[in-house]
C-alpha positions as CSV (number, residue, x, y, z in Angstrom):
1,X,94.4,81.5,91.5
2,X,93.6,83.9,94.6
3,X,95.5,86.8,94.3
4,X,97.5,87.1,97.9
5,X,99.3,90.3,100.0
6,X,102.7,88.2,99.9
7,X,105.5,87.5,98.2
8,X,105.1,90.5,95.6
9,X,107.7,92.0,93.5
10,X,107.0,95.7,94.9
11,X,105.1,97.1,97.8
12,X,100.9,96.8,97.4
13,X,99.4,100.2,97.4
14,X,96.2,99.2,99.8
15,X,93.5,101.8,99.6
16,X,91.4,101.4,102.4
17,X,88.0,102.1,103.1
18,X,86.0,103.1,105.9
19,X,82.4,103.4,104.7
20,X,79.0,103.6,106.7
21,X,77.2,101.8,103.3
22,X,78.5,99.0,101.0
23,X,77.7,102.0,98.0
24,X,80.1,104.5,99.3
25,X,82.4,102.0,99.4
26,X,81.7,100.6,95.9
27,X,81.8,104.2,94.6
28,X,85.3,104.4,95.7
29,X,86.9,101.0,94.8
30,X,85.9,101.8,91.3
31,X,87.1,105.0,91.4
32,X,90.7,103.7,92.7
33,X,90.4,100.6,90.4
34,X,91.0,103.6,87.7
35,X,94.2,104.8,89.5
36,X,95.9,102.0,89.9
37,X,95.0,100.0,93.1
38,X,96.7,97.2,93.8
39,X,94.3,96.1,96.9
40,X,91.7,97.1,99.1
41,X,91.0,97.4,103.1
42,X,87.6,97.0,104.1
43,X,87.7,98.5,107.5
44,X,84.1,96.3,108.7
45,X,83.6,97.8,111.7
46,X,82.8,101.3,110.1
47,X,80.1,100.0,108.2
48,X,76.6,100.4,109.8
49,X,75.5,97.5,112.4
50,X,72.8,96.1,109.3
51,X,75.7,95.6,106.4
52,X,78.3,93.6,108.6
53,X,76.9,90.8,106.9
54,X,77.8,88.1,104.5
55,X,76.1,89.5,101.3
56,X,77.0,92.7,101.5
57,X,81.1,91.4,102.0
58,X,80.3,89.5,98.7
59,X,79.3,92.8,97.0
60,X,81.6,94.6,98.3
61,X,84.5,92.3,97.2
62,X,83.7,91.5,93.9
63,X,83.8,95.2,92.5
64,X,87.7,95.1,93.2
65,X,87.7,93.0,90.3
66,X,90.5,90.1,91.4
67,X,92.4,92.6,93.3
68,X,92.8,91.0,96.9
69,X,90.9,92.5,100.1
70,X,92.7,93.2,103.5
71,X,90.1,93.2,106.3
72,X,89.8,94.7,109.5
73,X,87.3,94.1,112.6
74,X,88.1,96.5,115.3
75,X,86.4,97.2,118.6
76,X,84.3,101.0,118.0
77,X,81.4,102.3,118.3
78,X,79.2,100.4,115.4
79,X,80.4,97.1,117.2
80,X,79.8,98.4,120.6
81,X,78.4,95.3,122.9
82,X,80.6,92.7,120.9
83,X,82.9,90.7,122.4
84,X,86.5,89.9,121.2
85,X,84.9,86.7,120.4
86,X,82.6,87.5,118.1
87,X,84.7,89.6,116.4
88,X,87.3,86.7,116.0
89,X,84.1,84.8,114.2
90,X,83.0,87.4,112.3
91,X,87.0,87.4,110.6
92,X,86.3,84.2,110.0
93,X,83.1,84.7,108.1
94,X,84.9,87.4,106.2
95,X,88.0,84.7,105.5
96,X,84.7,82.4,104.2
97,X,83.3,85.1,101.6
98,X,86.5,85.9,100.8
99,X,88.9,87.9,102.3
100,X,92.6,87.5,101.7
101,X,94.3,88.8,104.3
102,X,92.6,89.0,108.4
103,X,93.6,91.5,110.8
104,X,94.2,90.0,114.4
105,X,94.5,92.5,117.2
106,X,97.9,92.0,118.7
107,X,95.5,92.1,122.5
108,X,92.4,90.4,120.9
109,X,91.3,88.4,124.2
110,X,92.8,90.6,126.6
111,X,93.5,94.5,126.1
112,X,96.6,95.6,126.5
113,X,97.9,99.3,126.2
114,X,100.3,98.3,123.3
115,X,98.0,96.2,121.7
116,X,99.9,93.0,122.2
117,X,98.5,91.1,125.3
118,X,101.2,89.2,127.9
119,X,98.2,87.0,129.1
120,X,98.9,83.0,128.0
121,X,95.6,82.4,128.0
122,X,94.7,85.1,125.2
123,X,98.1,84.4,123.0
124,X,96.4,80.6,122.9
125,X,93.2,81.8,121.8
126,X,94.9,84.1,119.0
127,X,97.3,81.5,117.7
128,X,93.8,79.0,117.5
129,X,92.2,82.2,115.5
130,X,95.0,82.4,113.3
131,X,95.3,78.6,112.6
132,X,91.1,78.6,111.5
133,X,92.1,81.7,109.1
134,X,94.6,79.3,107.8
135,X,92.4,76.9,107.3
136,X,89.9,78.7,104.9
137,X,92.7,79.9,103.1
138,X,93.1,83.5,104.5
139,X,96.3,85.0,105.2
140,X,96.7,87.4,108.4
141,X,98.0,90.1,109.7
142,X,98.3,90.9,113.3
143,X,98.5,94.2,114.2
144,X,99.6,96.5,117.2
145,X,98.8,100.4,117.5
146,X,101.1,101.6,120.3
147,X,100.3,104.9,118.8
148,X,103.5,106.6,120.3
149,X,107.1,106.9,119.7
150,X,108.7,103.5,120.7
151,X,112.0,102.7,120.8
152,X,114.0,100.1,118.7
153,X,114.1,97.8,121.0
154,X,110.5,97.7,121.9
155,X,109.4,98.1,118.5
156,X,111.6,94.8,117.5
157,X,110.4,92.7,120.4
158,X,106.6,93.8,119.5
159,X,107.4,92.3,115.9
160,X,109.0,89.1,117.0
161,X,106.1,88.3,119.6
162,X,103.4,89.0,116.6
163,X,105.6,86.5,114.6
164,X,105.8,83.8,117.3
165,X,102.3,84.1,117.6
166,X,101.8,82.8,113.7
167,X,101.2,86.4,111.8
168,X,101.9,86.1,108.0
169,X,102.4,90.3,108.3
170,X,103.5,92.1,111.1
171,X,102.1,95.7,111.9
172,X,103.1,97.9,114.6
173,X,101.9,101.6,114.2
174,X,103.6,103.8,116.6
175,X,104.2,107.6,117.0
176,X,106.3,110.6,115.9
177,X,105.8,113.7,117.2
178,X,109.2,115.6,116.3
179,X,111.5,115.5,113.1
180,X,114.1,113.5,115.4
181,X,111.7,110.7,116.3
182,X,110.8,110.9,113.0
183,X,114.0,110.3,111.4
184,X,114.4,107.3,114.0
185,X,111.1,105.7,112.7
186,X,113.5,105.2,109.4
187,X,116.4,103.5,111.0
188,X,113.7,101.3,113.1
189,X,112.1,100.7,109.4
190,X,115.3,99.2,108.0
191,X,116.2,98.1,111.3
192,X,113.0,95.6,110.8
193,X,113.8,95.3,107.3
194,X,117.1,93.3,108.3
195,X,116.1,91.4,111.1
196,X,112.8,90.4,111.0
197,X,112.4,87.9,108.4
198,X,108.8,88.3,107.5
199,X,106.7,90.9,105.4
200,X,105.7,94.1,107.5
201,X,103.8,97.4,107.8
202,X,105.6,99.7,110.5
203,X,104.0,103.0,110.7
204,X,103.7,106.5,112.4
205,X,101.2,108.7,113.5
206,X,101.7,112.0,114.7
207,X,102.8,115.8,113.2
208,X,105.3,114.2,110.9
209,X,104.2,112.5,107.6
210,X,107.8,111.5,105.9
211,X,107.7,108.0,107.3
212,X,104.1,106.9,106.5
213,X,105.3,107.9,102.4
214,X,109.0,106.2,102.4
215,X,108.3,103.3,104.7
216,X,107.1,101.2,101.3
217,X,110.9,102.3,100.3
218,X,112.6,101.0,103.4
219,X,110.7,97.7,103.5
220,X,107.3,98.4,104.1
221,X,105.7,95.3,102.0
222,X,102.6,97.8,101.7
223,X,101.1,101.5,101.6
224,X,97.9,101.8,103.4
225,X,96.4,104.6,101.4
226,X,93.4,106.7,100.4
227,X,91.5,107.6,97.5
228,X,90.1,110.3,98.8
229,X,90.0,112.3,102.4
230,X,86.5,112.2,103.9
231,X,85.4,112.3,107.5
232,X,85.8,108.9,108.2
233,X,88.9,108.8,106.8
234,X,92.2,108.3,108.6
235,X,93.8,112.4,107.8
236,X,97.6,110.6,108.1
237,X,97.1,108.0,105.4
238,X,98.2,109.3,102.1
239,X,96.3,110.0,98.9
240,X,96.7,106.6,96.3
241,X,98.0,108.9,94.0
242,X,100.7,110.7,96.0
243,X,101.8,106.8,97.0
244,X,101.6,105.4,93.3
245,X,104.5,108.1,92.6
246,X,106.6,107.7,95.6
247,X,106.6,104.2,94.6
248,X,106.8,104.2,91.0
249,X,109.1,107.0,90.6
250,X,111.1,107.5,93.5
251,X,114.3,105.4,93.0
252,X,116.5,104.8,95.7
């Protein structure tokens, strides 16, 4: 049976990967598949223009070796030209070879500068999207990268929209750029924790780093980790190994 991102006992540590060739990536999911791994992120769009493609998302997913693949299609540079279209039909080629969990921009159809789109017409077009990912047995995550500190308030009604909207995960990555806001990025964790009612990944960017290692302990239902810090890498995800001890050894 497919492995899947929900309904599991303790938060997933997610290393995620973003990889111009399908070998650097390889390299490193059998590297992490050694340290304990629980899942994988295949960020597509950082993967040169000639191995977004069906057979190298094959490779690519069978060397996590059953573990279950989280997979993103953002807009950037390597996708440059594409529409929000054909990026909602390329996650639904990855959902085909195999993908177990499909990111959906919270303003796919229609940018927004909080990543979550007010416009009918586009919250129509993403519930449709999230319906076909259904349908070929792929769960989804909708996520929206406000990408600065955000009040309660906001933060909650941002997580209730994405849930409305069909999400199976919500993710809302915000900002913290003092101890303070940091320290109210917890609260808002738990906050979400007690009132959402579904499976979610709030995080922080920012000079602060606390909350991006004890969200999985507030109610995170993930990590998104690293196995190693590169140029492509995102510098505020942790190292997989930092996150396997934080959750494996942290008790609180």
């Amino acid at each position: 049976m497919k492995k899947s991102f929900l309904n599991q006992s303790k938060p997933m540590l997610t290393v995620m990967l973003q990889c111009e060739t399908p070998e650097v990536a390889i390299g490193r999911i059998r590297n992490a598949n050694c340290l304990g791994a629980d899942a994988y992120g295949l960020q597509v769009e950082t993967l040169k223009p000639e191995y977004q493609n069906p057979a190298t998302y094959k490779k690519i997913f069978s060397e996590g070796k059953g573990r279950p693949f989280y997979v993103t299609y953002y807009r950037n540079k390597n996708n440059c030209g594409k529409t929000d279209e054909e990026l909602a039909e390329g996650l639904v080629t990855l959902a085909e070879r195999g993908a177990t969990l499909c990111d959906v921009m919270g303003d796919m159809f229609c940018r927004h500068p909080e990543e979550l789109t007010e416009d009918e017409t586009a919250i129509k077009k993403q519930m449709d999207l999230i319906d076909r990912l259904h349908q070929k047995g792929a769960e989804v995550l909708m996520s929206s990268h406000v990408l600065k500190y955000t009040p309660a308030e906001r933060v909650l009604e941002i997580a209730l929209a994405q849930k409305r909207r069909g999400a199976d995960i919500i993710k809302i990555v915000t900002g913290a750029d003092s101890m303070e806001q940091q320290l109210e990025n917890l609260r808002i964790t738990d906050l979400l924790k007690r009132e959402l009612g579904a499976p979610f990944l709030f995080l922080s960017g920012g000079e602060c780093s606390i909350h991006r290692r004890l969200g999985i302990k507030l109610g995170c239902c993930m990590s998104l980790c690293v196995y190693e810090h590169d140029a492509l890498s995102t510098p505020a995800q942790p190292l997989l190994t930092t996150m396997k001890t934080v959750r494996d050894t942290i008790d609180f």
